[in-house]
Each structure stands twice: as structure tokens, then as C-alpha cells.
DOSEKE-757530 format. One record per residue: residue number from 1; residue in one letter; x, y, z of N, C-alpha, C in turn. Coordinates in steps of 0.02 Angstrom, whole numbers. Layout:
N
{NUM,'A',{X,Y,Z},{X,Y,Z},{X,Y,Z}},
...
END
This chain:
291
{1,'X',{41,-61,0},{0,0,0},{43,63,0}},
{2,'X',{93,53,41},{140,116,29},{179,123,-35}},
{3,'X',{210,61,-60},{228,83,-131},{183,109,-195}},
{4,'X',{106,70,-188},{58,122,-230},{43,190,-209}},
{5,'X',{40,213,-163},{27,273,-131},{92,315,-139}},
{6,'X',{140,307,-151},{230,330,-183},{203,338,-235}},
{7,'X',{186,291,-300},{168,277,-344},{131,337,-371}},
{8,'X',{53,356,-348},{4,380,-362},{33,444,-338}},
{9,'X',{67,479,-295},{103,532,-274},{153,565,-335}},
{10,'X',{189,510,-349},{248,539,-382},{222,525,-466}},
{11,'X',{149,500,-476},{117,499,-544},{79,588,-540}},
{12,'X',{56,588,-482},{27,646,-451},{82,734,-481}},
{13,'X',{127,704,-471},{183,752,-461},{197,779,-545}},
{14,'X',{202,720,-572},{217,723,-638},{155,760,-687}},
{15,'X',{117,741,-667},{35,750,-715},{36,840,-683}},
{16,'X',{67,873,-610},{69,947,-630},{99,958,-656}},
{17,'X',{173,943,-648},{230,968,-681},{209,987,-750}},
{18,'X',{181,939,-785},{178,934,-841},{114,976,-889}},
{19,'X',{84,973,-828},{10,1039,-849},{48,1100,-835}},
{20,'X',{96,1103,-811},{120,1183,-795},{170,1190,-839}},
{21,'X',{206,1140,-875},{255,1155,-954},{214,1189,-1000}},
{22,'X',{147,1129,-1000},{115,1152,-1066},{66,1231,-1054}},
{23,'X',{61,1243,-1007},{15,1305,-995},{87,1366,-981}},
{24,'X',{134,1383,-966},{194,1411,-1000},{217,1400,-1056}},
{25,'X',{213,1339,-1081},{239,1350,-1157},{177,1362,-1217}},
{26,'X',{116,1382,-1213},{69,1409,-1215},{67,1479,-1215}},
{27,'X',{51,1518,-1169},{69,1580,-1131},{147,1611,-1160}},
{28,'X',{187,1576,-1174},{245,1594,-1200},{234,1623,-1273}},
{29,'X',{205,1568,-1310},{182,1577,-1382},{133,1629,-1397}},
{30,'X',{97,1631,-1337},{57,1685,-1336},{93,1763,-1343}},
{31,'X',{159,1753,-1294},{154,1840,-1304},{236,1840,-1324}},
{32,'X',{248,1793,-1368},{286,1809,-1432},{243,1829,-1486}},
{33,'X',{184,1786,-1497},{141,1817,-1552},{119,1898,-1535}},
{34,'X',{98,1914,-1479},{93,1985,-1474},{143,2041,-1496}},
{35,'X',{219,2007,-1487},{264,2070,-1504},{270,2055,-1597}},
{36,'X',{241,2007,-1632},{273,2007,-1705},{213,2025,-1728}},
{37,'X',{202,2077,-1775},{160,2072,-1822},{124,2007,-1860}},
{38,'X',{52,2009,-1856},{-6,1961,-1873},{27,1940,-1954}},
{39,'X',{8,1887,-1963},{24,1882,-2039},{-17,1847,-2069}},
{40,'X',{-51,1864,-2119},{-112,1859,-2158},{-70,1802,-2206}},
{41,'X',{-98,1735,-2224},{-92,1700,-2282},{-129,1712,-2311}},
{42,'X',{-115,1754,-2372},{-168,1799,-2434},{-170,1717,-2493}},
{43,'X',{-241,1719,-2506},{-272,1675,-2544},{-272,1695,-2607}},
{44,'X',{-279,1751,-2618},{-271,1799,-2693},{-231,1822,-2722}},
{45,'X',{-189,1855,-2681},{-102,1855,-2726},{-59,1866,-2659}},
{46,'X',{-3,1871,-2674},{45,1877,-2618},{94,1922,-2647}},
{47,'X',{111,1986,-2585},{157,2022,-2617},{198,2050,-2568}},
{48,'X',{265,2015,-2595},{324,2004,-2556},{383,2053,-2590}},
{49,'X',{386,2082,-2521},{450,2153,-2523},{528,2123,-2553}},
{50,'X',{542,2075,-2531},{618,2066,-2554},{633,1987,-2602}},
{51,'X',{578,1934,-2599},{598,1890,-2631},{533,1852,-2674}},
{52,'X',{526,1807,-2713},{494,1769,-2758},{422,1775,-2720}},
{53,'X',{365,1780,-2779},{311,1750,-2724},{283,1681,-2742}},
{54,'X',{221,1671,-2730},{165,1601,-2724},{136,1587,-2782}},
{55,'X',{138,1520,-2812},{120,1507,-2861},{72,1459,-2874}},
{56,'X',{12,1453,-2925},{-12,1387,-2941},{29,1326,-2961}},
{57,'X',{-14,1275,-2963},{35,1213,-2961},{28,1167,-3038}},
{58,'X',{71,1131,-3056},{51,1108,-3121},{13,1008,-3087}},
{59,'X',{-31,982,-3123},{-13,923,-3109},{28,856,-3141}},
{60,'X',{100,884,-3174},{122,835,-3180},{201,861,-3151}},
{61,'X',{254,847,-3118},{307,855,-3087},{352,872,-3148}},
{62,'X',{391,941,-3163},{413,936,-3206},{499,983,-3159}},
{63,'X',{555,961,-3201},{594,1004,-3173},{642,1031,-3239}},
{64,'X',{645,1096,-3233},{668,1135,-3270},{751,1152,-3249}},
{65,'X',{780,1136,-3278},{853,1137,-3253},{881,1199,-3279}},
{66,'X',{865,1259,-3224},{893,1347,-3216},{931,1327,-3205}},
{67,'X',{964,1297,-3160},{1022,1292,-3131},{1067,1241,-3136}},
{68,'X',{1141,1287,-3137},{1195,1205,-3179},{1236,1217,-3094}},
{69,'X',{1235,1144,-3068},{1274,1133,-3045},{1340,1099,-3043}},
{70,'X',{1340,1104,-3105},{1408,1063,-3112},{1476,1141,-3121}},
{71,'X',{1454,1199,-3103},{1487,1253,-3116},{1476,1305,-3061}},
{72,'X',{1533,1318,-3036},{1547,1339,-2980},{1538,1423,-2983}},
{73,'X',{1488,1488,-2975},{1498,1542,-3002},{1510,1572,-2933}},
{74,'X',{1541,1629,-2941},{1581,1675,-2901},{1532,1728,-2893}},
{75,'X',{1481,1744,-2849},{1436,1814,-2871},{1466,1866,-2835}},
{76,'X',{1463,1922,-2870},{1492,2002,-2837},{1470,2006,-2769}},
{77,'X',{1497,2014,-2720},{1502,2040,-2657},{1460,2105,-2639}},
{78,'X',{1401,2108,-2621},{1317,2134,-2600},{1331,2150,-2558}},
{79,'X',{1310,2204,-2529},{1294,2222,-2480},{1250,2189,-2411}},
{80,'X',{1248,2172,-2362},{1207,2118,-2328},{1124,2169,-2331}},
{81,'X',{1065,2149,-2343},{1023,2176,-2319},{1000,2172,-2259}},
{82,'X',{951,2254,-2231},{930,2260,-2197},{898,2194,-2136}},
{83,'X',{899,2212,-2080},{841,2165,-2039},{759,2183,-2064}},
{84,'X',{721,2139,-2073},{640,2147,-2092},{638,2179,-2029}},
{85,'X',{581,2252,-2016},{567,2292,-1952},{529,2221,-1923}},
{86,'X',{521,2201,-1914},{447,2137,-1879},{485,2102,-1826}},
{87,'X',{565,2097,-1841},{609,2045,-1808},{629,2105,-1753}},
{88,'X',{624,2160,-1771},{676,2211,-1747},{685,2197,-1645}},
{89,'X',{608,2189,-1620},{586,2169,-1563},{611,2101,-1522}},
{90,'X',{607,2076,-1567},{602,1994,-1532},{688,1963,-1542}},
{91,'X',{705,2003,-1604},{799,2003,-1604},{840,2039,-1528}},
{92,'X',{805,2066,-1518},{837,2090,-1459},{837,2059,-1426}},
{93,'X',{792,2007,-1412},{798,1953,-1360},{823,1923,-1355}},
{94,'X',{831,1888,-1412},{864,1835,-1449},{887,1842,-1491}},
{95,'X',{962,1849,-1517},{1000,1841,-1588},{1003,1775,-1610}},
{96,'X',{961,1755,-1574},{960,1632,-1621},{895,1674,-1672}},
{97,'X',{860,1711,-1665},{799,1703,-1688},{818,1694,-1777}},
{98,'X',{770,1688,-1834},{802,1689,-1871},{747,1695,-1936}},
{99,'X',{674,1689,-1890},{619,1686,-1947},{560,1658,-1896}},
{100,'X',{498,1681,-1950},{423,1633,-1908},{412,1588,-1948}},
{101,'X',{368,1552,-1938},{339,1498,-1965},{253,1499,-1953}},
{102,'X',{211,1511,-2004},{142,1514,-1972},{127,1457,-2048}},
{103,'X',{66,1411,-2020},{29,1387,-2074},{-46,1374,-2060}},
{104,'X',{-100,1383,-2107},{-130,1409,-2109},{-168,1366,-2082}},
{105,'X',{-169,1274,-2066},{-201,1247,-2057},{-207,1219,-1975}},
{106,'X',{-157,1231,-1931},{-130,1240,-1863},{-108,1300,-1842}},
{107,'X',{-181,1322,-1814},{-155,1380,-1754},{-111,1406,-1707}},
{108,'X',{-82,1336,-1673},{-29,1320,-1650},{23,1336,-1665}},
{109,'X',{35,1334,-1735},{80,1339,-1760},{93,1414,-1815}},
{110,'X',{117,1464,-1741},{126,1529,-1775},{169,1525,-1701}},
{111,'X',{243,1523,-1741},{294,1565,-1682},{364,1573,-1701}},
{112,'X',{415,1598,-1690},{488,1599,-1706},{503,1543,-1719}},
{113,'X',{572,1540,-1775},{610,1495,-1793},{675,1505,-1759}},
{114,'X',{720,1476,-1722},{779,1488,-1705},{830,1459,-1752}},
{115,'X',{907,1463,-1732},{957,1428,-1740},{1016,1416,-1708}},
{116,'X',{1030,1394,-1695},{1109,1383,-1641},{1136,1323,-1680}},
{117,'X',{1135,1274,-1641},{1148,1210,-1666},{1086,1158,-1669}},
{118,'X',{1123,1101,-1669},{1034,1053,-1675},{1033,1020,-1623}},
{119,'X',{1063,1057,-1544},{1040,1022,-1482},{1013,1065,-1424}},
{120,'X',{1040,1136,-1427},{1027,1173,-1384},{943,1175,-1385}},
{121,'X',{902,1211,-1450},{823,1194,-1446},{774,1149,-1432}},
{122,'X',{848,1088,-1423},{787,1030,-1415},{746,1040,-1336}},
{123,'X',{777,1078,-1292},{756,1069,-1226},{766,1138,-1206}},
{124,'X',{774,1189,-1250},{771,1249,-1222},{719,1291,-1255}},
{125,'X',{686,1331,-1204},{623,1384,-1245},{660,1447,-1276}},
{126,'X',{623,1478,-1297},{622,1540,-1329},{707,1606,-1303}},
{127,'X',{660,1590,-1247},{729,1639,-1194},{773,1593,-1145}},
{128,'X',{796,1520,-1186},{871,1503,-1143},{849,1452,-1097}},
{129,'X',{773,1448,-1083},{758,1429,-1015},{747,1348,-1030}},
{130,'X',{772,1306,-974},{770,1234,-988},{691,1205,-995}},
{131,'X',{684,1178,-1058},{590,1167,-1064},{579,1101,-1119}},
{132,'X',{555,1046,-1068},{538,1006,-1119},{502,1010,-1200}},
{133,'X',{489,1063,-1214},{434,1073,-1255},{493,1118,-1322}},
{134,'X',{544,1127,-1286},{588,1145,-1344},{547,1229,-1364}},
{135,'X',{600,1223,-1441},{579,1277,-1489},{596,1260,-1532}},
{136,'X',{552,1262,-1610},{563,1274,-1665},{625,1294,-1698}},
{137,'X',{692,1236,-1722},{734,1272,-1753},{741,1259,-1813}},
{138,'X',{781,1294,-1852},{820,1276,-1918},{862,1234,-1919}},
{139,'X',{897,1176,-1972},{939,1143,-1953},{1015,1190,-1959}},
{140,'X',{1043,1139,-1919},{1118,1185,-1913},{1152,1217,-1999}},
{141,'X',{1135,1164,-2032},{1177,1151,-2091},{1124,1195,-2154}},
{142,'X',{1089,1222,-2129},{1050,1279,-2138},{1073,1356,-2165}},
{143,'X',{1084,1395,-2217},{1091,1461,-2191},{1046,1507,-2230}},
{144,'X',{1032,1534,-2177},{974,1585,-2185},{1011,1664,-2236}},
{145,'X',{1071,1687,-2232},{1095,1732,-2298},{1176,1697,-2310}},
{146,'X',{1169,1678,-2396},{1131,1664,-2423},{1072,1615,-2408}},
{147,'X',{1000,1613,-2426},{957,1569,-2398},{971,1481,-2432}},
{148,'X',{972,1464,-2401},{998,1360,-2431},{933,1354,-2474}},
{149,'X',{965,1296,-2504},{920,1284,-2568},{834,1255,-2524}},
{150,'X',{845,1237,-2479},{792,1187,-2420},{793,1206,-2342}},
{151,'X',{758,1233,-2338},{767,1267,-2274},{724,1182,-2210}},
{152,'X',{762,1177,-2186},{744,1124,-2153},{728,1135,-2069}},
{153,'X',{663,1154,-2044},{644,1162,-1970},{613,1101,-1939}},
{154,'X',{639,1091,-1874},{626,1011,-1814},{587,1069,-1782}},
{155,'X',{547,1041,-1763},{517,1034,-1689},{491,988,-1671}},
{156,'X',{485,980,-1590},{426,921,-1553},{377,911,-1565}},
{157,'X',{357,836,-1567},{277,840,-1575},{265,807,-1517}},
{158,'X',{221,857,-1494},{230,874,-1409},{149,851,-1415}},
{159,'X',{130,813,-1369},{55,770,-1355},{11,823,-1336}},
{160,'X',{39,891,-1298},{4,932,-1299},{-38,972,-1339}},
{161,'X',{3,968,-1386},{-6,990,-1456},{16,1080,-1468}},
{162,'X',{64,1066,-1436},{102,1138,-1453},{182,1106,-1494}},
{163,'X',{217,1169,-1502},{266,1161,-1560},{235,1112,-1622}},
{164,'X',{247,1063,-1644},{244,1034,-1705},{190,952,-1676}},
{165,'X',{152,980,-1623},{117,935,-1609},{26,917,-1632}},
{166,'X',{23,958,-1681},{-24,954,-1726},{-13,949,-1800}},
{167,'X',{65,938,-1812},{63,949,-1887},{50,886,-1912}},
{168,'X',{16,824,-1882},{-7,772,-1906},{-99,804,-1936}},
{169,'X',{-99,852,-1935},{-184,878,-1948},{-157,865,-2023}},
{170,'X',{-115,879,-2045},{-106,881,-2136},{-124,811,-2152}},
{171,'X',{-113,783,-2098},{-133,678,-2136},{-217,686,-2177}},
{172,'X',{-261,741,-2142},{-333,743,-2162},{-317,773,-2223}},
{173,'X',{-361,754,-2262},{-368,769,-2331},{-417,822,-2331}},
{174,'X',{-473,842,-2280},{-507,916,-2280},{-484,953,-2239}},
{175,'X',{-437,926,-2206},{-393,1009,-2188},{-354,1040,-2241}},
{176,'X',{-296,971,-2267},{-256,1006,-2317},{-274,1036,-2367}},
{177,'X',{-317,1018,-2409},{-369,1039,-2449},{-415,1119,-2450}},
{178,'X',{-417,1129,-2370},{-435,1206,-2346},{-396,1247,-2330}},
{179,'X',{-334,1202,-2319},{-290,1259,-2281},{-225,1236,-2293}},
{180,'X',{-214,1201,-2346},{-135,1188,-2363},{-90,1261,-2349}},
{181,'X',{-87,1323,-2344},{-24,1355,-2352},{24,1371,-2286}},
{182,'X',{68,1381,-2312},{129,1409,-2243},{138,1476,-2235}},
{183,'X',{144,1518,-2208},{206,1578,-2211},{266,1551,-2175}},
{184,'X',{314,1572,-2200},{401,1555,-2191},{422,1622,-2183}},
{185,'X',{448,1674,-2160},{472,1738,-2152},{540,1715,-2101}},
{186,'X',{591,1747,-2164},{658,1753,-2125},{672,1821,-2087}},
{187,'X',{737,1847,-2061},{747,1896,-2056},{760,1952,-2111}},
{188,'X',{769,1925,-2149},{782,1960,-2221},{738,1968,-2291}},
{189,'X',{686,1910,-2281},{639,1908,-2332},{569,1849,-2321}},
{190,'X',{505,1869,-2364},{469,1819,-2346},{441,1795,-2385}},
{191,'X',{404,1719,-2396},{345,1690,-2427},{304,1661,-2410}},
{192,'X',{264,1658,-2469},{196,1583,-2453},{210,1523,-2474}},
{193,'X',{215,1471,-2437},{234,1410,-2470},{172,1347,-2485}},
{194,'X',{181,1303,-2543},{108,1276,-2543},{143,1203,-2520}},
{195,'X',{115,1146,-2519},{142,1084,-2494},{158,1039,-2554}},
{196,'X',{199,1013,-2564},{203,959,-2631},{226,894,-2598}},
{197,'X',{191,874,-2544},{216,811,-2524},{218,807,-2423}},
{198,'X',{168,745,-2412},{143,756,-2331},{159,667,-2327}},
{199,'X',{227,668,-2282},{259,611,-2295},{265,574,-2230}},
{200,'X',{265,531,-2215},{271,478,-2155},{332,437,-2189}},
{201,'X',{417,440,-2172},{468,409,-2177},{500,395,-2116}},
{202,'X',{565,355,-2122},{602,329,-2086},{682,379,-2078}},
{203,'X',{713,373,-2019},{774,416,-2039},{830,327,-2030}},
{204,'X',{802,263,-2010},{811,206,-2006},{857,182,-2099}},
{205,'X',{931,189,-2092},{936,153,-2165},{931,93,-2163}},
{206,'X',{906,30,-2119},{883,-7,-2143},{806,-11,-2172}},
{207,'X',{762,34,-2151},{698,39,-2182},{692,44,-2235}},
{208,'X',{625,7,-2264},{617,24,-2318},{560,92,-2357}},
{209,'X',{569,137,-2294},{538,178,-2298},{609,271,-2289}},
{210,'X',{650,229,-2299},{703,267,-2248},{724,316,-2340}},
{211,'X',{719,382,-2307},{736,451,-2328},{813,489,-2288}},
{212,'X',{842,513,-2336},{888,552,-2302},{866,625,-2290}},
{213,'X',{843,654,-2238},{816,698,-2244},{851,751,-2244}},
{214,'X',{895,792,-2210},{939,843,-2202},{1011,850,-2259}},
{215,'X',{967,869,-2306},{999,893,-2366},{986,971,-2377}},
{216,'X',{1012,1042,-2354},{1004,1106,-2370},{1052,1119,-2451}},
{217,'X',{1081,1089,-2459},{1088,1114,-2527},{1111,1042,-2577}},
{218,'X',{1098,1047,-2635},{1099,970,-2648},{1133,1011,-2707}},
{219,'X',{1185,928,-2723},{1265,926,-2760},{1248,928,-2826}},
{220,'X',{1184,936,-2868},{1174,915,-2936},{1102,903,-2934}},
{221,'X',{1061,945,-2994},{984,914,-3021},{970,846,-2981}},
{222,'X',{992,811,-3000},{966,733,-2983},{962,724,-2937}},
{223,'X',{1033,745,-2876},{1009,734,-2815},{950,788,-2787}},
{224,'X',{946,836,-2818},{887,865,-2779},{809,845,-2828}},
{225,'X',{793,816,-2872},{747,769,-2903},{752,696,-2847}},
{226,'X',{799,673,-2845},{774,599,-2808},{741,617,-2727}},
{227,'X',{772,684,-2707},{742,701,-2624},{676,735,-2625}},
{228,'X',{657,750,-2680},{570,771,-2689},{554,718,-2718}},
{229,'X',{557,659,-2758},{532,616,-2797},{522,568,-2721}},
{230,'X',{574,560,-2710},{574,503,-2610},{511,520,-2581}},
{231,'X',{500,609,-2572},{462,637,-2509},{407,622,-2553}},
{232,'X',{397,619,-2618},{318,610,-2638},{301,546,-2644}},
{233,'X',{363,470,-2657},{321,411,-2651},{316,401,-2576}},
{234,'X',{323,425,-2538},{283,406,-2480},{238,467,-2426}},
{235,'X',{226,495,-2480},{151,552,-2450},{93,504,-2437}},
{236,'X',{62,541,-2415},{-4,533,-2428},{-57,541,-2484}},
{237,'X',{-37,586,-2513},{-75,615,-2569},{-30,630,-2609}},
{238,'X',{-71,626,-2667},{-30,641,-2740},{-51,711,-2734}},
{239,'X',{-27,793,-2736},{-16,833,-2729},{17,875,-2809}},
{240,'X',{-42,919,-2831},{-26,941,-2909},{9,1008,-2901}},
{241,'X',{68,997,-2863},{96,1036,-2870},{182,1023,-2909}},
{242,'X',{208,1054,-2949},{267,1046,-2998},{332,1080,-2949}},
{243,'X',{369,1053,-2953},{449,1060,-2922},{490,1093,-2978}},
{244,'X',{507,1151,-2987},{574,1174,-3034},{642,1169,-2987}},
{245,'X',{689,1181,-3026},{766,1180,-2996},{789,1243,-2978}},
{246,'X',{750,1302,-2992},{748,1375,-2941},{711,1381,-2871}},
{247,'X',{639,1322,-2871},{620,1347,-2835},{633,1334,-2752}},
{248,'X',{611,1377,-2697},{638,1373,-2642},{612,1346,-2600}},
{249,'X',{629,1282,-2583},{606,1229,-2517},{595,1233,-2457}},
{250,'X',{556,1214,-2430},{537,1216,-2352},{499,1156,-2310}},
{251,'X',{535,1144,-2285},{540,1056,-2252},{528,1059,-2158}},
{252,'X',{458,1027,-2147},{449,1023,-2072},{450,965,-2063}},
{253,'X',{482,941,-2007},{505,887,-1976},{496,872,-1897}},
{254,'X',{452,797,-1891},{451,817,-1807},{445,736,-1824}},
{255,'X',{456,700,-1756},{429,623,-1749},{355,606,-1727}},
{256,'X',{367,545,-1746},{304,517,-1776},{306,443,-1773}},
{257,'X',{241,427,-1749},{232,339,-1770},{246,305,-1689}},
{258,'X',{272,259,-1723},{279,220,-1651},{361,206,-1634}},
{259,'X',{401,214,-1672},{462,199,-1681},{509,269,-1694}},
{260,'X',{576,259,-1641},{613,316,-1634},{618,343,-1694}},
{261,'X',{638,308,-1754},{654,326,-1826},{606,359,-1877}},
{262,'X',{542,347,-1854},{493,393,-1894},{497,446,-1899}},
{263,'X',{475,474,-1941},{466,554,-1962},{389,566,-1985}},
{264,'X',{358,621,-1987},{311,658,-2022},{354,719,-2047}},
{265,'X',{351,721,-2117},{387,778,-2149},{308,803,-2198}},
{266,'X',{324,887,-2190},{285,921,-2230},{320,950,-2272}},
{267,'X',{306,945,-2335},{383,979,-2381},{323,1012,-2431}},
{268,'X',{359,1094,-2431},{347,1153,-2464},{370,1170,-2520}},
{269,'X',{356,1196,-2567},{398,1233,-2601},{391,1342,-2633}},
{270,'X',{388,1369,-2618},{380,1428,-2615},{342,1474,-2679}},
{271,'X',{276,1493,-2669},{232,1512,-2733},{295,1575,-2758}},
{272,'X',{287,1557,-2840},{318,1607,-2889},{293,1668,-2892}},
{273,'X',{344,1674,-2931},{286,1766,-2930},{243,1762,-3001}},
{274,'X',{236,1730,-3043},{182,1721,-3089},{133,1682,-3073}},
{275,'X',{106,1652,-2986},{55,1655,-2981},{14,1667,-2920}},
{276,'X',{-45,1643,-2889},{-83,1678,-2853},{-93,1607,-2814}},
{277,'X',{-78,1624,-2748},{-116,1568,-2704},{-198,1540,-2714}},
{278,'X',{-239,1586,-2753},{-300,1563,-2726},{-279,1512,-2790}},
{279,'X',{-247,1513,-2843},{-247,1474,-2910},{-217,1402,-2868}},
{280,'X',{-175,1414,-2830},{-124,1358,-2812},{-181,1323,-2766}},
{281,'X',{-215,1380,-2723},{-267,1310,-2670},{-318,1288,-2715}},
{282,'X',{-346,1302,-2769},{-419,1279,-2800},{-373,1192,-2849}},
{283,'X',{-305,1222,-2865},{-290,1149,-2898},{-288,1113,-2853}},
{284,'X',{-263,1141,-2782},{-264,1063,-2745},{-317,1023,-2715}},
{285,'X',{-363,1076,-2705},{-431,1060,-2692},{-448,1019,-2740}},
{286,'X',{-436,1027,-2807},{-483,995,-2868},{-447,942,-2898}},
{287,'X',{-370,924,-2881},{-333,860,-2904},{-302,819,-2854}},
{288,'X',{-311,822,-2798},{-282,817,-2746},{-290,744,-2733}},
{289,'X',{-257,694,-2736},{-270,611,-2726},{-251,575,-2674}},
{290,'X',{-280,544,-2625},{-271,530,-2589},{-249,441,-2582}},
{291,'X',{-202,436,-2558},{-170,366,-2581},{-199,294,-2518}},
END
């Protein structure tokens, strides 16, 4: 009787602890969203101050090879741009900060992106402080100027369902369908990104589900064709959206499943400026296949 009563005490202990992470790391998100400007995912066009915008999608995967990587170019030495005013606040707090992340289909999921390395966020919040619930980072091998060809962000998928603990809502086919888009905003520039691929893989190389996922800039066309061709045979949905070799990637990553090695990856790619989000959500609404 005394070891269940230990038992039920120190189960006791845990079940606050743990209501008082998630109601601070809550409350946290809360009034980081207060100091950044609201950000509207525009359905009709998108119009972005410093880089590419949002585009409709084609339905057959085509890749246009802009870019030769087999040739090494030297570009003239730029000036660094400005900080976006939006960061100006929340940089002060934090120089990890590095961008938001909002998407349109998890509420939850509107808050800073950090960067340091790929261990400090796993267990630290916003401001330094030790917190199971982490924060949202970029991967190390990541760089935000120049921006990597794949911008690749981890977070927890926290049972609470804060950080990346709802981004299993994309598995529904009438959420994604209503609310496929992202905003991605760096310190330096922003977009809308649409989804071309909602994937359940392995980081396991013996699986036969197993993806290499943390690739920010890839060595040649092909290798960056076989790492979107990977993330789409094992989506969920066949997704009519087209991949070029300009355009700019955006990859969420959290675990998943029942096994350490799972992943749920949501992989983006960034609307053009020749087209209009509402064009990009009505194709996916209207070709959208569910496997």
C-alpha cells in the first residue's frame, strides 16, 4: 500500500509538472505572437517586399534545369540587407531568432524559428530557459543569408499539441485541402509556401521507408529530383503541385509513429511570382489524390 501510494504521489507530481510546461509554453507563444506582427496567408495574390512570391501548381512534376550545378559561379560581393522591421523586437531578445513559421491549417503553429545548433532547442524555450517542449529550429547546416536551397525546421511533436504537435492535422485530406499554405518569413525576406508532399518516412537506413532527410543544398539536379521524388512516393497524397530547380524549399520535420526513426515531414515549395495562391489552393482542392 505504501509503494502504490509513492506511486500515485509521484504519478501525481508528474501530471502537474507537466500541466504547468504546457500552460507556460502556451502563454509563451502567446506573447511572442503579441510582439510580431499578425500575418495574413493571402489567398489571392501575395506580395512580397524582397523575394519570389506564391504560385499555382502544375499536375504533372516537371523540373526545369535553371540551374547548372556542375559550375561553380563566383557572385559580386552585395551588400548584406537590412533586418525585416517585424524581427527588430524579438531580435533583441534573442539573436538565435532567425524567422516565423505560421501555417494556415494549425493555429498552433505561429511562432519563431531559431538557430544555434541542433541540440541546444531541443530542450530549451524561446529565452534560454530549460523546457521540455523545446523551440522550433532551423537545421544547423542551414543558412538563412545566403538562404539554402531547403530550409529544413525540427520541432517536437509534443502530445500537448504545441510546437509541431499538430502537424499530423495535414494527414486529413479536408484540412489540407482548406488550408494547405505556410508563411516562412526570415529575417531578411518572406513567402507563401504551398505543400508538394505530406510524408510519413524513416530516418532508419535499414527501412524500407528510410529518406535522407537533411539535405540544405543538394550537389546536382538529380540529387535534388530523387529528395522530392522520395518525399512524394511516400506522402499521402498525390499533390498537383510541380517542383522546378529554382524553386525554394521548405521542409517540417518532427517524430512520428511508433518507432524512434519515424518522421512526419511536410515539404513546401515557395509560390512564384507568376502566380496567385487562390490558383495554387483551387488545384489542390480539385486534383488532390489521396493514396
Amino acid at each position: 500500500m505504501l509503494l502504490s501510494f509513492v506511486l500515485f504521489i509521484s504519478a501525481g507530481v508528474l501530471l502537474v509538472r507537466y500541466m504547468i510546461m504546457t500552460h507556460n509554453t502556451r502563454e509563451l507563444q502567446r506573447s511572442l505572437r503579441e510582439e510580431f506582427p499578425a500575418t495574413e496567408i493571402s489567398k489571392t495574390a501575395v506580395a512580397v517586399e524582397t523575394v519570389a512570391t506564391v504560385s499555382p501548381s502544375l499536375p504533372e512534376v516537371s523540373f526545369a534545369p535553371m540551374q547548372d550545378y556542375s559550375v561553380e559561379s563566383a557572385a559580386a560581393p552585395t551588400q548584406e540587407p537590412a533586418m525585416r522591421g517585424e524581427f527588430v523586437s524579438l531580435f533583441s531578445k534573442n539573436h538565435d531568432i532567425i524567422g516565423w513559421l505560421k501555417l494556415e491549417s494549425v493555429k498552433e503553429i505561429d511562432f519563431p524559428v531559431t538557430q544555434r545548433d541542433n541540440s541546444f532547442y531541443v530542450d530549451h524555450d524561446f529565452y534560454g530557459r530549460k523546457s521540455a517542449s523545446g523551440t522550433a529550429f532551423l537545421d544547423a547546416s542551414c543558412s538563412v543569408l545566403p538562404k539554402a536551397e531547403n530550409m529544413i525546421i525540427h520541432a517536437h511533436n509534443m502530445k500537448n499539441g504545441t510546437m509541431f504537435g499538430k502537424l499530423y492535422y495535414l494527414l486529413d485530406e479536408n484540412i489540407l485541402i482548406n488550408s494547405p499554405l505556410a508563411s516562412f518569413k526570415t529575417l531578411y525576406d518572406d513567402g507563401v509556401y504551398v505543400p508538394y508532399a505530406v510524408s510519413e518516412v524513416s530516418i532508419d537506413p535499414q527501412s524500407d521507408r528510410y529518406v535522407p532527410l537533411i539535405k540544405a543544398e543538394f550537389k546536382s539536379l538529380q540529387e535534388r529530383n530523387k529528395y522530392v521524388e522520395d518525399l512524394r512516393e511516400f506522402s499521402a497524397f498525390e499533390l498537383p503541385i510541380d517542383i522546378l530547380s529554382q524553386d525554394e524549399l521548405l521542409t517540417l520535420i518532427t517524430c512520428h509513429g511508433k518507432e524512434k526513426s519515424e518522421r512526419l515531414v511536410v515539404s513546401y515549395r515557395k509560390l512564384r511570382e507568376d502566380e496567385t495562391s487562390y490558383e495554387v489552393v483551387e488545384s489542390i482542392r480539385n486534383n488532390v489524390k489521396k493514396r
